[in-house]
C-alpha positions, 0 to 999 in steps of 0.5 A: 500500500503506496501511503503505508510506504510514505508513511514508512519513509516518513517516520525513517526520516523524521528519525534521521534527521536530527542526528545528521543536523546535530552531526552537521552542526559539530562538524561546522563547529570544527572547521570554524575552530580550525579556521579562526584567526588565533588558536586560542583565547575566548573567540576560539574556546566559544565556537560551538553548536547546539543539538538539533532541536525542533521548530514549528515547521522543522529542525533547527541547528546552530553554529556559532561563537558564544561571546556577544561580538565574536562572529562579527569581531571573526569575520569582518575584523575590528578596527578602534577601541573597545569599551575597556580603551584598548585598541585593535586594529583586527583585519577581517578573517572570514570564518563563519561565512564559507562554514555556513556555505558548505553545511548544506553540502555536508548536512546532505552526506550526513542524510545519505550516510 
């Protein structure tokens, strides 16, 4: 029976999908790690993910960097005085950007494997 199949089809995948964003989520977590400018200090030891999680039409995963000004600091640099009076002059480094653009590609080998 075709709708017996669909709905086959449709609960393997409802389990699958979690785990391959989750898996998604830590493997672009990684790559940010590893492409940020420094290796280590605050920025670095704040890049992480959040687990799948399910929203009201889907899943939802997350990449990113904890501390308020750590993704724009990261990608687009920083150039003048922060709030304490100490001066930066940080060239932009682009991180988040070209992670965000190969997750697709990485989430759809995540649902094949």
């Amino acid at each position: 029976d075709v709708t017996r199949r669909i709905l086959f089809v449709k609960k393997e995948w409802d389990e699958k999908i979690p785990g391959a964003i989750t898996r998604t989520c830590q493997i672009g977590a990684e790559m940010a790690a590893g492409m940020a400018p420094v290796d280590k200090g605050t920025l670095v030891d704040d890049i992480g993910y959040r687990e799948a999680a399910p929203t009201g039409d889907g899943w939802e995963g997350r990449v990113g960097v904890g501390v308020a000004y750590g993704r724009r600091r990261m990608d687009l640099g920083f150039s003048g005085t922060d709030s304490r009076g100490r001066t930066y002059n940080d060239p932009a480094n682009p991180v988040f950007g070209p992670v965000a653009a190969q997750l697709p590609g990485i989430l759809a080998r995540e649902l094949r494997g």
